[in-house]
N, C-alpha and C positions, 0 to 999 in steps of 0.2 A: 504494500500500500504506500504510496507516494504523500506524502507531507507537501503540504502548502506553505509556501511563501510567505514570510513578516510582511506585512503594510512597511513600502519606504519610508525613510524618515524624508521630512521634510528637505526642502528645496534649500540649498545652500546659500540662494540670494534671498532666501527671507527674511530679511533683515528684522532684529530683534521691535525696532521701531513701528514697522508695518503687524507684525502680531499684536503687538499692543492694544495698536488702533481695533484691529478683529476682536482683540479678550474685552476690549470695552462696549463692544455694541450694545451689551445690555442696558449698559450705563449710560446708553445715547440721550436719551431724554434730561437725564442730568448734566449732562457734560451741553447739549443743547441749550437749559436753562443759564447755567456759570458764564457760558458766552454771552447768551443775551442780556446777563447783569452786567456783563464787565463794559459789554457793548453800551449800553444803559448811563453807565456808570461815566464814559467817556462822552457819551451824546449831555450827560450834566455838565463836565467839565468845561465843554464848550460853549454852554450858556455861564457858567460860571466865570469866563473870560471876561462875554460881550456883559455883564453886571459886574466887573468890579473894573472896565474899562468906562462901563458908562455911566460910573459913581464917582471915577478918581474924575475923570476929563472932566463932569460937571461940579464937583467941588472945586476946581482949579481952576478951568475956566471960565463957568459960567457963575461961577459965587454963592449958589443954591446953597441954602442951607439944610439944618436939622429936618425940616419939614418938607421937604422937598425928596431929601433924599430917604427918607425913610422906607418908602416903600420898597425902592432899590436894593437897601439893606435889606430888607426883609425877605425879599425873594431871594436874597445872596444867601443867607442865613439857610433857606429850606431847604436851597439847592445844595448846601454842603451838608444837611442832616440825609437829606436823599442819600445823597451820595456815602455816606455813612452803611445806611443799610444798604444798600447796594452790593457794597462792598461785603459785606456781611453776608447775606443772601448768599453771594457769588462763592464764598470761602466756604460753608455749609452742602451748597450743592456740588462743592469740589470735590468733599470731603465725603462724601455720597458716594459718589465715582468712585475714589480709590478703594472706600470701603466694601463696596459689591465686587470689585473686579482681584482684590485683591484675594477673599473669600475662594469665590471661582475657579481663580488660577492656583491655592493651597489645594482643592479637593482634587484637581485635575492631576498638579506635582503625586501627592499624598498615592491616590488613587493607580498612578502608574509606577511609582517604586511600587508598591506591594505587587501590581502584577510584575512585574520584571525578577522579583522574586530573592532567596537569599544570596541566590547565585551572580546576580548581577549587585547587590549589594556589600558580598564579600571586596570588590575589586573598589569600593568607594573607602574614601575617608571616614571617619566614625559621627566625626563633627559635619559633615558637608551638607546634609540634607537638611540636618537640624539649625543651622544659619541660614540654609537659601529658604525655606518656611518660615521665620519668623522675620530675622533681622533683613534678610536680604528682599522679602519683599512688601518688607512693610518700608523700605526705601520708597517701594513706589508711589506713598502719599505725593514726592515733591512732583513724580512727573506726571501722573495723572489728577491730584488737586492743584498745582501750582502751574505747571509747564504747560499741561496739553489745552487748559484755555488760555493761557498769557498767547500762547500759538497763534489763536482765533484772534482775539483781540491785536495782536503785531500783523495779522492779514486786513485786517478790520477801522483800525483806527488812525493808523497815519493815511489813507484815505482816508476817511471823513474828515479829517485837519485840513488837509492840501484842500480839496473842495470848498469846505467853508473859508479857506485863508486866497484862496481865488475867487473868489464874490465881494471880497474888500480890497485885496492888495495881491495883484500878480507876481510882483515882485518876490516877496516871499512866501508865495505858495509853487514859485519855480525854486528859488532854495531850498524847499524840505523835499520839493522832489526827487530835484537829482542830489541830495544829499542823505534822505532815505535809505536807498537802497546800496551802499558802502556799508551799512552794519550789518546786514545779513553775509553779505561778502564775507569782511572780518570773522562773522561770530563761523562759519565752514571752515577757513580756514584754523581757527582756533582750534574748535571742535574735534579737528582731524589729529590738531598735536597732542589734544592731550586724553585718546581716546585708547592708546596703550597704557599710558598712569592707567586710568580706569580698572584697564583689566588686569595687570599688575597688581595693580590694590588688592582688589579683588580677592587674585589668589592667593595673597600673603595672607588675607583673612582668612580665608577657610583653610589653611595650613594652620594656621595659630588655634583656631577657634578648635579644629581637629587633633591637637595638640595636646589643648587645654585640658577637654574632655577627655581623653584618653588618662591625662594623669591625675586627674579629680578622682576617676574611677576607681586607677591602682594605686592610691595615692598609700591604703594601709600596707598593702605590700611594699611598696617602694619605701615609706617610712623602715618596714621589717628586715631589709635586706640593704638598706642604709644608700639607695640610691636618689633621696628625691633630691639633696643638691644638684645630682644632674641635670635633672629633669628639669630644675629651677635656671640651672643656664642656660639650656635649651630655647628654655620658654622668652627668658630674656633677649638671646639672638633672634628668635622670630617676632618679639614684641619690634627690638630694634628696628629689623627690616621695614615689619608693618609701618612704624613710625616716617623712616625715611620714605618709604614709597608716599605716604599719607601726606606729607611735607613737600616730597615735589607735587603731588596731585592741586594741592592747596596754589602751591607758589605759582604753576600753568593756569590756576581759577582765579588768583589775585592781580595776575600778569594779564588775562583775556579781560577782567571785569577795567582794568585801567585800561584797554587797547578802546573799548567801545565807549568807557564813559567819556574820555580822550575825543574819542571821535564823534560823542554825542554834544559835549561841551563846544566845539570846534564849527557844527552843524548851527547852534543854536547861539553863537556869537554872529556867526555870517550873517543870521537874519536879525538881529539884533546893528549888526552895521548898518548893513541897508535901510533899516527902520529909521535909524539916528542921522543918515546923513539928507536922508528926506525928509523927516521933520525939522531941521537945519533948515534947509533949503526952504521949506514950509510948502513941498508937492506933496503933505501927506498931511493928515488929521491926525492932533492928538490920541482922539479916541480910535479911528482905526490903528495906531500905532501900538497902543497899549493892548489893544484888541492881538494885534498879531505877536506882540513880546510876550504874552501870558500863554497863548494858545500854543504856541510854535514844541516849547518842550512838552507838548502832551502827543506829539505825533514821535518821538523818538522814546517816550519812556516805558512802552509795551515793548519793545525791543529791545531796549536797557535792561529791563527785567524778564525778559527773555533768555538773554544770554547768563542772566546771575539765574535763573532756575532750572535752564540746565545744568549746571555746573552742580549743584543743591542733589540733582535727582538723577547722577549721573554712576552712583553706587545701584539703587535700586533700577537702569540701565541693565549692569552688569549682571544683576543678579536675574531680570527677567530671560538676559541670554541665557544664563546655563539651566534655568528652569525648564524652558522652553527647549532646552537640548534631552531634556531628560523626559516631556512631556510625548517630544515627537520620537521616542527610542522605538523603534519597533517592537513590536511585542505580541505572543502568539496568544488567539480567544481562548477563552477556556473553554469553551463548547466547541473548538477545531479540532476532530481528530474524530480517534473508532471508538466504542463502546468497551467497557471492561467486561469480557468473557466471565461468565458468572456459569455456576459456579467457577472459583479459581481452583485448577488443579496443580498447578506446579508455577514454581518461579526459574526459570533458569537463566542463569548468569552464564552466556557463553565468552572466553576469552577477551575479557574486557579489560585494558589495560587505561590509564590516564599517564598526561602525561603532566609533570608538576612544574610550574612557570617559575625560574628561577633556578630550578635542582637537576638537568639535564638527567632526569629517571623519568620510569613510569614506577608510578606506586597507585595501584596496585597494578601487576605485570600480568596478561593474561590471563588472570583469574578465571577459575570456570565452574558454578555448585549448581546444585537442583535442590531446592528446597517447595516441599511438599505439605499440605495441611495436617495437623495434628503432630508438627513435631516444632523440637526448636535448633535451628544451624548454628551453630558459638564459630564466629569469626574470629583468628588469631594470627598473630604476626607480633613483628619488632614497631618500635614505636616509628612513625613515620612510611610505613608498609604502605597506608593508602586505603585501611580499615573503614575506618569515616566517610573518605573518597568514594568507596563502594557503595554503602550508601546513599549518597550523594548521589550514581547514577542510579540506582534504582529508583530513587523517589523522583527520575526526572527532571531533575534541575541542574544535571551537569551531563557534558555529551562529551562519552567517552573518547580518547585518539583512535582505539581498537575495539572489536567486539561488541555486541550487545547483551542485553535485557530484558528477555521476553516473558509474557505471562501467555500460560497455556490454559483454555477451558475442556469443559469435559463434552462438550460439542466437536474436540479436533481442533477448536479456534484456536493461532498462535498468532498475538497481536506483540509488535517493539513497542516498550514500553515509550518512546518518541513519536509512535503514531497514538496513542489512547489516549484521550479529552483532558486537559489537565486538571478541572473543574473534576471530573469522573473519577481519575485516579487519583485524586486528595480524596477524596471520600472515602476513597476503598480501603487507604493507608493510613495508621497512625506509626507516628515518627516521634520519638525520644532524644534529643539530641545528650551533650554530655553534659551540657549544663543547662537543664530546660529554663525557661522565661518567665516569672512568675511577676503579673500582673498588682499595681495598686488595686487593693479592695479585698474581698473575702476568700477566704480558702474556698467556699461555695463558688464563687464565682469565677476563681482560677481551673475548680476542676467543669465546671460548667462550659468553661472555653472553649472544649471542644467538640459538646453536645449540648446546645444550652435545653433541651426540654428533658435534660435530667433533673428527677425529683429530689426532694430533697433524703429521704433514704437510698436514692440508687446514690447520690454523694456521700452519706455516709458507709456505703458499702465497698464501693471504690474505698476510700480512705480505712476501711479496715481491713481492706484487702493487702494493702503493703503494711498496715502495722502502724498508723497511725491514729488509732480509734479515741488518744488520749486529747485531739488536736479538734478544737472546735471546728468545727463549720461559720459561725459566722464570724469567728476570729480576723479582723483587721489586717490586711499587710499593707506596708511599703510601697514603694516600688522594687523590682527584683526581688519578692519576695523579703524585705526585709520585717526580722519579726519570726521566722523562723529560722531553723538552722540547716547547713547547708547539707545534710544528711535528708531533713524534714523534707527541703526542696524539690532536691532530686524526686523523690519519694508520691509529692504533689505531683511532677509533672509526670509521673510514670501511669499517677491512680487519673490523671484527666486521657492520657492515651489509654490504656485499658477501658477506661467506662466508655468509651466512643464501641467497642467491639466490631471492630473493623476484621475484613478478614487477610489481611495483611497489617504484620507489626514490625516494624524494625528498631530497636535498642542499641543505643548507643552510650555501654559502658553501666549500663544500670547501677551496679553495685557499686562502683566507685565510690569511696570514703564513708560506704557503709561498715557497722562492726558485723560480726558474724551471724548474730540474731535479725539482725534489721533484714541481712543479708537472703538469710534464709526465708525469711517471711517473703521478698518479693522474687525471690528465685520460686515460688512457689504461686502466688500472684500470676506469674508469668506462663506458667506451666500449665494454669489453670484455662489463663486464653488458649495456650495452644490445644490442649485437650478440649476447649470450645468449637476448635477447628479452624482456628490461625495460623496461617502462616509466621512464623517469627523466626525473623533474621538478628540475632543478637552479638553485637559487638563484644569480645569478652578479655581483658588480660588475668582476672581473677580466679586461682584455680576452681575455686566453690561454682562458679558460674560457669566456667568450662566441663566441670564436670555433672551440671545438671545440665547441660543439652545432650540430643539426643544425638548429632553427629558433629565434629570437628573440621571447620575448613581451616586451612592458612594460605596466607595470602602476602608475597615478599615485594619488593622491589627491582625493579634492575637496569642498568645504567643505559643510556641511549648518548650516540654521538649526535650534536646538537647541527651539523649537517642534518640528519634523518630524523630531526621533530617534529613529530607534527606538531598542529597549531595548536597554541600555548590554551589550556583552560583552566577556569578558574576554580579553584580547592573551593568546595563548599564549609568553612568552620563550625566547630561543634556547639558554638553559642550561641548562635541563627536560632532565632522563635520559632516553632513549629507551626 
């Protein structure tokens, strides 16, 4: 049976810019509204000219007094409380946008690592995902509340300036013309220099932040074996870097924001010359003069702040790139593929070798068992053999260099475990890794994790099935299980794969750091599934649990010339959440 093809990923000129605009459409209506206030906002500005042009010109020239000019004030006065809320309004419906789109595009991230699975997760950072989901995309307030209507408004309002300032004075409505469009110039070529800073930053951060969290974690151990001075040097070399990259990013944002206000101050002197030497000459009226010297910087200052809020939201930029590299990863349905042959009568592992990235071996080397229901296979080797790895391809998340994986029905069906639905074959498999995942909340609801319409006796049955009958049920954890002990743990995540009764179980390492009682109690647990008519494939260095299965494989290593490797895949680790 032939397997189907990933969905490409996305188009290489997709530019991170153009998805944006697509993740916002929901937000259109909002981002619709932001404009029209900002737009608003600037159509006030420009009655706010011709009223405090045609307050000063008539206090000075015509001698009007308090009573005269009051009304003047007064409309000046509304027109800047308008413009108050305007502005307001505008920053609220900003704040709308980023909020809905940023939501969206977490469920989207969030939603596509879990399908890509552990396997594509072993080969990331630890910290990487957990910065691009909170910090790196909540950067994107600046450019979707701040950036992407200042946008609207820099298309929007140095046109209606020029127009209104060409229905008084041609003169300087030809100067903000052709002196307009020099700041967009500017702010490209800016933009271009300092859009390596960006992604430099960038990955110094998720280096550090990856960093970070790794040694938070080990931090007891590392204290125990007297290594966290290192770790503490470490952290301060990548702190350093961060800093430096962060400092030139600053010093390109400092250096661009003086190129354009440079060129914005430069723009609105010219017309400010012109004004002065025609009111000199008296070819011009007070009040259109002051009319055009107030108005003039309201056509350059949507562009001014343009160029300071890209620079602002030019992290959360960064981070919508690599989001979005991760959103468009190819990735196979879980409803693609054949149906799991039911009953299952045999698993066979024919000559399946991996090859390990980094260690020019295959571990495990052509391996080959048949494992049959009602018994249990005890898996053994040297540390490093490729035990874990094995599992790994069976459970379908890693694709062997050599050999396959097949599950056999009692129909004759013999389906690669590569071709069966992956949705289908999670069902059919519970998987134990070496150190299972134990969730913040209730020991109920850790072992519930993998069947949630377990009752609450079929929980307490499971839990007194490995021998933990002393351990409440709605006892509070942690996260990781903190609040029990790492015996307890193990123990937990064993009684939530058992209670699932899957007819496939693979165990990895069970007894580990169990004493000999504990030990015995879920060597017996486990015995019980297979006598249920499980298949269990059990990891085992421990003699007690070697000698409770019912047949022996081993499984070695062996060395490959890195000429004749195949393509490098990734070790599924044994801490991966089931």
């Amino acid at each position: 049976m032939s397997r189907r093809a990933p969905a490409p990923p996305a188009a290489a000129g997709d530019r991170p810019s153009r998805r944006l605009l697509v993740s916002g459409r929901g937000a259109s209506g909002a981002l619709a509204l932001a404009v029209a206030l900002g737009v608003g906002t600037a159509l006030l500005a420009i009655a706010q000219a011709a009223l405090l042009a045609r307050t000063i010109s008539g206090a000075y020239l015509g001698g009007e007094g308090a009573a005269e000019l009051a009304a003047p004030l007064a409309l000046l006065a509304l027109v800047l409380l308008a413009r108050a809320a305007l502005a307001w309004g505008s920053e609220i419906a900003a704040q709308r946008i980023s909020g809905s789109v940023k939501a969206s595009l977490r469920v989207a991230l969030l939603a596509r690592a879990v399908a890509l699975g552990p396997r594509w997760a072993a080969d990331r950072q630890s910290g990487e995902l957990t910065l691009l989901a909170t910090r790196g995309l909540d950067a994107l307030d600046g450019w979707y509340g701040r950036y992407l209507p200042q946008l609207g408004l820099a298309a929007v309002v140095p046109v209606a300036v020029a127009l209104c300032l060409l229905a008084v004075d041609l003169v300087a409505a030809l100067t903000v013309a052709l002196t307009v469009p020099l700041i967009p110039v500017f702010m490209v070529l800016v933009g271009r220099m300092s859009e390596e800073h960006r992604r430099r930053r960038w990955r110094t951060l998720a280096v550090l932040a990856s960093r970070f969290g790794d040694v938070v974690a080990g931090l007891p151990t590392l204290r125990a074996y007297g290594r966290a001075a290192a770790q503490v040097a470490t952290l301060r070399t990548i702190t350093d870097r961060y800093r430096t990259t962060t400092m030139a990013t600053l010093r390109v944002a400092f250096l661009s924001a003086l190129v354009l206000e440079l060129l914005a101050t430069i723009s609105v002197a010219l017309v400010a010359v012109g004004v002065g030497v025609r009111l000199v000459e008296g070819s011009l009226g007070l009040e259109v003069g002051l009319f055009a010297l107030v108005l003039a910087p309201e056509a350059y200052l949507p562009l001014r702040r343009l160029g300071a809020e890209f620079h602002a939201s030019e992290e959360g930029f960064a981070a919508a790139g690599a989001a979005f590299a991760i959103i468009d990863a190819p990735v196979r349905p879980d409803d693609d593929g054949a149906a799991v042959p039911t009953p299952i009568t045999a698993i066979r592992v024919e000559g399946v070798s991996v090859e390990q990235p980094g260690r020019d071996v295959l571990a495990p080397a052509g391996v080959s068992l048949v494992a049959r229901p009602h018994e249990v296979v005890a898996i053994t080797g040297p540390s490093g053999a490729g035990k874990s790895t094995l599992l790994a391809v069976v459970l379908g998340m890693l694709e062997p260099a050599g050999g396959r994986v097949v599950v056999a029905g009692d129909d004759g069906a013999v389906v690669d475990v590569r071709d069966l639905a992956p949705a289908a074959w999670r069902r059919t498999v519970a998987w134990v890794p070496q150190s299972p995942y134990l969730f913040a909340g209730t020991v109920a609801d850790n072992v519930r994790l993998g069947e949630p319409s377990l009752s609450d006796d079929d929980v307490r049955r499971a839990l007194d099935a490995v021998g933990l009958a002393d351990v409440a049920t709605g006892l509070v954890l942690g996260e990781r299980g903190a609040g029990l002990s790492s015996g307890q743990r193990r123990r937990v995540g064993i009684a939530r794969a058992l209670a699932r009764r899957t007819p496939v179980v693979l165990l990895d390492e069970p007894t580990a750091g169990l004493d000999d009682a504990a030990e015995a109690t879920v060597l017996r647990a486990i015995r019980a599934a297979a006598d249920g008519g499980a298949v269990v494939l059990l990891v085992a260095h421990r003699p007690g649990a070697v000698a409770g299965a019912d047949r022996e494989v081993a499984v070695a290593w062996a060395s490959v010339e890195p000429a004749e490797a195949a393509p490098v895949a990734a070790v599924l680790p044994g801490g991966i959440v089931p």
